[in-house]
VEXMIMI-699034 format. One line per 4 residues: number of its first residue (from 1); for each residue y, z, x of C-alpha. Coordinates in nm, 2 decimals. Layout:
% VEXMIMI-699034
NUM> Y/Z/X  ...
//
This chain:
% VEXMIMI-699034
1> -3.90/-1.60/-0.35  -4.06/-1.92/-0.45  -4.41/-1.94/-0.60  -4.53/-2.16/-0.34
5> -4.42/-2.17/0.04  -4.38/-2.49/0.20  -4.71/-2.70/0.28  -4.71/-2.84/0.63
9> -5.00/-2.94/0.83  -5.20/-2.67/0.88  -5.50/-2.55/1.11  -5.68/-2.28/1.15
13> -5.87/-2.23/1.50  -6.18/-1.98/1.48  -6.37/-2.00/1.18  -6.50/-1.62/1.22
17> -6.56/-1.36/0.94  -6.11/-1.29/0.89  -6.10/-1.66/0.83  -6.35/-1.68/0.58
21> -6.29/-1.34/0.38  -5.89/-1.32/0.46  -5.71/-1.63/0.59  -5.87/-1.89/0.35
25> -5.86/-1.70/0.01  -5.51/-1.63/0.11  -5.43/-2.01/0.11  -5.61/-2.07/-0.17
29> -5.41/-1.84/-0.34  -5.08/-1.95/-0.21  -5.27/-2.31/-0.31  -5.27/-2.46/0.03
33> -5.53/-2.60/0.20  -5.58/-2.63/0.57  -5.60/-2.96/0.71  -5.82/-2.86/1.03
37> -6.05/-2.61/1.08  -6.21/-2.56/1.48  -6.51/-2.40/1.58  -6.73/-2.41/1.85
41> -6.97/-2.38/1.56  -6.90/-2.66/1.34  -7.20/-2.61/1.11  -7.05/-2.30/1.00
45> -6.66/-2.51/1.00  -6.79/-2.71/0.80  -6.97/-2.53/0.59  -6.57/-2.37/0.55
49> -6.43/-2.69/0.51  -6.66/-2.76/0.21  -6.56/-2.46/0.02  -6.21/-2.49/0.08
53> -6.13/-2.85/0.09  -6.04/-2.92/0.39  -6.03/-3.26/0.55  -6.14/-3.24/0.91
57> -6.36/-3.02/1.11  -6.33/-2.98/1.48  -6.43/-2.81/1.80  -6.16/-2.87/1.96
61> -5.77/-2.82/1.83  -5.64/-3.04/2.17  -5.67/-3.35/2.00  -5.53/-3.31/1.67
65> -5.20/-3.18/1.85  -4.98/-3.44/1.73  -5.09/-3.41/1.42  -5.03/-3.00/1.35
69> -4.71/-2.86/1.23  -4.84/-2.49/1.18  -5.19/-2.32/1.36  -5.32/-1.96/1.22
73> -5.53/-1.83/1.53  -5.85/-1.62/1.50  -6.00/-1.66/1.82  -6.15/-1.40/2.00
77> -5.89/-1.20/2.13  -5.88/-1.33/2.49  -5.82/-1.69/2.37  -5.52/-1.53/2.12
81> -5.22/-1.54/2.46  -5.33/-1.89/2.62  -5.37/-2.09/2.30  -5.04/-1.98/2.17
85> -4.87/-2.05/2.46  -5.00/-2.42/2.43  -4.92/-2.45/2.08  -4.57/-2.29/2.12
89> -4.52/-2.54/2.41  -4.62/-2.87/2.16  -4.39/-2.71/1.92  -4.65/-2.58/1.68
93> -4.52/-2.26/1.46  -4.82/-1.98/1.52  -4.97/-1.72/1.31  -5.21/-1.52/1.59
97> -5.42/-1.24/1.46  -5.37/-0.92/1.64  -5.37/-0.80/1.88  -5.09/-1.06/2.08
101> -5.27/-1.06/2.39  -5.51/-0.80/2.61  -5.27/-0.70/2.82  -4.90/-0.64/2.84
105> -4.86/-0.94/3.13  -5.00/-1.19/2.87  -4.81/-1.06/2.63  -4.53/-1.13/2.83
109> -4.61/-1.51/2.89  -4.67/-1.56/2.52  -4.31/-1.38/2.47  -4.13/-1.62/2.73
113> -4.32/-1.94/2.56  -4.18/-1.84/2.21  -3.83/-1.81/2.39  -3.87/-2.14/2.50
117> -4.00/-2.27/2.18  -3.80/-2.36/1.85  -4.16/-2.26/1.70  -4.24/-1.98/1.47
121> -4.47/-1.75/1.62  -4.57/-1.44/1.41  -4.86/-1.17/1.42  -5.07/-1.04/1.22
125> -5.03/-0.71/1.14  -5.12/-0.74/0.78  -5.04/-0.33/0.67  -4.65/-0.38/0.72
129> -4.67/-0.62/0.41  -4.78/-0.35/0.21  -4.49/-0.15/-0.01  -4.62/0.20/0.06
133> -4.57/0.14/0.47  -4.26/-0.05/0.39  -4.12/0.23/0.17  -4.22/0.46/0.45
137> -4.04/0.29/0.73  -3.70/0.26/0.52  -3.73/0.62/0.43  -3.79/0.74/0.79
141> -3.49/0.51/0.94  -3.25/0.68/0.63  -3.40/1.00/0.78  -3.55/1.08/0.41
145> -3.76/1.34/0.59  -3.51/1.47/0.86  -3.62/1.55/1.21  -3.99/1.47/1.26
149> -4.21/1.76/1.41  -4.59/1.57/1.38  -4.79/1.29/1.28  -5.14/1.30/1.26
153> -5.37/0.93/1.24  -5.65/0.89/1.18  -5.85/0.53/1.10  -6.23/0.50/1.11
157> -6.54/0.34/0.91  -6.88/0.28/0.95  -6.84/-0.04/1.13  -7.00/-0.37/0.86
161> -6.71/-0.59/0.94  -6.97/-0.93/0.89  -6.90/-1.07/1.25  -6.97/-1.42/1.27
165> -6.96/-1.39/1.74  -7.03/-1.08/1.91  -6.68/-1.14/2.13  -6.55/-0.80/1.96
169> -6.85/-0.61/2.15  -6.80/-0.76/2.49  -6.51/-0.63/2.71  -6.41/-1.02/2.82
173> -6.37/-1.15/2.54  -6.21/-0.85/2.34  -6.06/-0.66/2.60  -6.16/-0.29/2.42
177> -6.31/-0.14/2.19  -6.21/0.03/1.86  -5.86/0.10/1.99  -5.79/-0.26/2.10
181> -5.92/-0.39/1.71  -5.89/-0.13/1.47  -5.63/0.07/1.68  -5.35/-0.19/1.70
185> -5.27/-0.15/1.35  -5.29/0.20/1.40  -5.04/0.18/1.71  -4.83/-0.08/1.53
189> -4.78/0.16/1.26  -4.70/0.44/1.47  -4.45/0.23/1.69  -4.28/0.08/1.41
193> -4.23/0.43/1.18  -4.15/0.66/1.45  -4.07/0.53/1.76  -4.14/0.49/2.16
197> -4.40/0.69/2.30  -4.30/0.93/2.60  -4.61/1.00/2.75  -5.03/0.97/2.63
201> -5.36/1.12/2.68  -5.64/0.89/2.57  -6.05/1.01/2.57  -6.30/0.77/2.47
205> -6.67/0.69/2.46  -6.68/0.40/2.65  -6.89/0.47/2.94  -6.76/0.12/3.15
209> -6.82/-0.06/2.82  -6.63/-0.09/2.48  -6.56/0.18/2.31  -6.66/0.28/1.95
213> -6.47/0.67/1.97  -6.05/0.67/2.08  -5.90/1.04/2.09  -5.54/0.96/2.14
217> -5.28/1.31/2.17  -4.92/1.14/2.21  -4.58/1.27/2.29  -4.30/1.01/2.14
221> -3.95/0.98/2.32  -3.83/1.17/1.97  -4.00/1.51/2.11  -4.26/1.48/1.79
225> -4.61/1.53/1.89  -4.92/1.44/1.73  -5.22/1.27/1.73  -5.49/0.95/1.68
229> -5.80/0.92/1.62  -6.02/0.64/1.58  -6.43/0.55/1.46  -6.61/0.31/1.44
233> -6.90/0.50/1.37  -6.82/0.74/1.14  -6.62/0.76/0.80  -6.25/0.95/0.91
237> -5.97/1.02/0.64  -5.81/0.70/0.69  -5.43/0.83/0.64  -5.12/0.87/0.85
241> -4.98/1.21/0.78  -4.58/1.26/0.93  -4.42/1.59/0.87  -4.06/1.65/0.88
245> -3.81/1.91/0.85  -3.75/1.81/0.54  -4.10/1.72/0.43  -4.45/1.57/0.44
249> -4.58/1.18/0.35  -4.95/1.09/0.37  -5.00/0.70/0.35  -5.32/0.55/0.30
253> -5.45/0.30/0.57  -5.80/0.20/0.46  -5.82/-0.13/0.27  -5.89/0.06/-0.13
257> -5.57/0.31/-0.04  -5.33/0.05/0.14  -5.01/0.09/-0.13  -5.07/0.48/-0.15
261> -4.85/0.75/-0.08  -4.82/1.16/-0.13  -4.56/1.35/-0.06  -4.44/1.74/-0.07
265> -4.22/1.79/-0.21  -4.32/1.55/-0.44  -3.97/1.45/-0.54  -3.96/1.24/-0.23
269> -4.15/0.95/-0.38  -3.92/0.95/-0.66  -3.68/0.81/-0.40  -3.62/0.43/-0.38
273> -3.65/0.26/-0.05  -3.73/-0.13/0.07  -3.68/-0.16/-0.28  -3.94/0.04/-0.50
277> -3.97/0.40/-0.60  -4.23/0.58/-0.37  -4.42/0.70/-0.69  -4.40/0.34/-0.84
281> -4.64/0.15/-0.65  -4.86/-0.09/-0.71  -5.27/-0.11/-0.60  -5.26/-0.36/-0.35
285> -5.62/-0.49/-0.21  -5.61/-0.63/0.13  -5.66/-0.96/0.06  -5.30/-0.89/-0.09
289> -5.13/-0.85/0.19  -5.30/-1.17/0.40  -5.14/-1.34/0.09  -4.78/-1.18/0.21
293> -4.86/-1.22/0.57  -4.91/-1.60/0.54  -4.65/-1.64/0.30  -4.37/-1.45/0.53
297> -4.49/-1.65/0.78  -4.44/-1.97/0.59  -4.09/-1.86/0.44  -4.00/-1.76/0.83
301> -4.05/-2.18/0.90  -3.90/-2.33/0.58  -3.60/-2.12/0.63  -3.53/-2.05/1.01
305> -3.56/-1.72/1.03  -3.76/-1.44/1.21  -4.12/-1.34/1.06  -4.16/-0.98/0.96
309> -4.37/-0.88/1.26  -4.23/-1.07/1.60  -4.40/-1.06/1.87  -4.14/-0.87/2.07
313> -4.27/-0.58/1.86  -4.63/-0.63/1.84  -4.61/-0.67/2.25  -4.49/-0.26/2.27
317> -4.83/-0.24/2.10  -5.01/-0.39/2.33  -4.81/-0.22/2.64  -4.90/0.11/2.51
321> -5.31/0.02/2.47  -5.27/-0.06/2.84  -5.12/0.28/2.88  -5.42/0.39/2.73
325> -5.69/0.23/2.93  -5.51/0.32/3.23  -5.54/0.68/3.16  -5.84/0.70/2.97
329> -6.08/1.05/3.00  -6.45/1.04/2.89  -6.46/1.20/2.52  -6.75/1.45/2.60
333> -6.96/1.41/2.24  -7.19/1.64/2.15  -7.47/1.40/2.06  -7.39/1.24/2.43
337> -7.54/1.38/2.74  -7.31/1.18/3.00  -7.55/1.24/3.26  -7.81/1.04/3.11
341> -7.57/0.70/3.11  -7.48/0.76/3.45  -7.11/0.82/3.32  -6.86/1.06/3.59
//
């Protein structure tokens, strides 16, 4: 792997909080800097610029078309499906920050646009650069821990994510809550370890707005049953537990824990998969892995070949949010009187 990826021209569009604490540290790291930053805000772009060195500011990418070979996107989420399709169309390789799109249809445009396109279009779902998730998928598709009986998810923090918009709290602009942020990487996870999901049962608190509690209770197309659940209210374990025949892993998911794994029997880990011994990782922090992220990505241009996460697979994410919305119950709280919000 070379020390330093290739350096094309290079924008990023949305100069929000995962721009300013992920995306442009990562460069820095990979010593890259971006050539265009856009913002409707372009006191706080080029505030951004100033710190990292870029040489133009924007609030608008249209213009500067020509002059792009690579975008990262970190707009609001609605914005994430009709920009890429416009940069995949001008030939632009994309990086778009999850989730894909807001619903499986745009999903599905984005998908025939990258077809089209000799363009590199990645996602980013940052947790599948991580060894420990890596290890874990090799071991699962070796069938390390045999027949799979259960998984149980759960993701959830006090929300202090420093928001730079309030798009991720209004249903337009992010279309959902806790499950549509937080809960893709959860899904994206799930869907990538253990398979197609049979059939769903989804409770929330979102009372016709975005919700902040996701229950999820999933049956995959395996026969393996298990659960999700998902806060952004309250501190949750913050693991992904799958039991097998065979055995159990526990992976951490939360940013101090993201290159940690248990196992019993412990002699799992001492297993080597995806290239490193399951009780010989490394602490990654998650600025590491928006370092790998952008540099897969990179390597995926320079060399012609597919990024780690495609968007064919982050778009069975995205169906399968859809699923959930569709079916969604009211998760009856106990600090909640539905009545009182004028909820069903």
């Amino acid at each position: 792997m070379p020390s330093k990826p290739i350096a094309p021209r290079l924008a990023i569009l949305g100069c929000g909080a995962v721009t300013e604490l992920r995306y442009l540290p990562a460069l820095a790291t990979l010593r890259l800097k971006p050539a265009l930053l856009v913002d409707l805000d372009r006191e706080r772009a080029m505030a951004l610029a100033r710190r990292c060195g870029a040489t133009r500011v924007a609030d608008d990418y249209r213009p500067w078309l020509d002059e792009l070979d690579a975008v990262i996107v970190a707009l609001p989420h609605s914005l994430h499906a009709p920009v890429s399709i416009d940069l995949l169309e001008h030939g632009v390789h994309v990086l778009v920050e999850k989730p894909l799109a807001v619903s499986a249809e745009e999903s599905k445009a984005v998908l025939a646009a990258a077809e089209r396109s000799d363009a590199v279009l990645a996602v980013g779902f940052m947790r599948r650069h991580s060894d420990a998730a890596q290890w874990l998928q090799a071991a699962l598709n070796d069938g390390a821990l045999g027949s799979i009986g259960s998984f149980d998810f759960e993701d959830g923090l006090t929300y202090a994510w420093p928001v730079a918009s309030g798009s991720l709290f209004r249903k337009e602009t992010s279309g959902g809550g806790v499950l549509a942020d937080m809960g893709a990487h959860t899904l994206d996870s799930l869907l990538w370890w253990l398979g197609d999901v049979a059939a769903v049962e989804c409770r929330d608190d979102a009372y016709g707005g975005v919700e902040a509690e996701a229950r999820l209770e999933l049956t995959l197309a395996s026969g393996a049953g298990g659960r999700i659940e998902l806060s952004r209210t309250r501190n949750l374990r913050n693991t992904a537990i799958v039991q097998g025949e065979r055995g159990t892993v526990e992976i951490g998911t939360e940013q101090r824990d993201r290159n940690q794994l248990t196992a019993s029997p412990a002699t799992l880990l001492e297993e080597t998969y995806a290239g490193v011994r399951g009780d010989r990782l490394s602490r990654l922090h998650v600025s590491d892995l928006f370092v790998r992220q952008v540099r897969d990505w990179l390597e995926a241009i320079e060399r012609g070949r597919e990024p780690l996460v495609t968007a064919a697979s982050a778009a069975r994410g995205i169906a399968l949010i859809e699923r959930c919305y569709a079916s969604r119950q009211l998760w009856e709280l106990p600090w909640v009187r539905p009545e009182d919000l004028g909820a069903a």
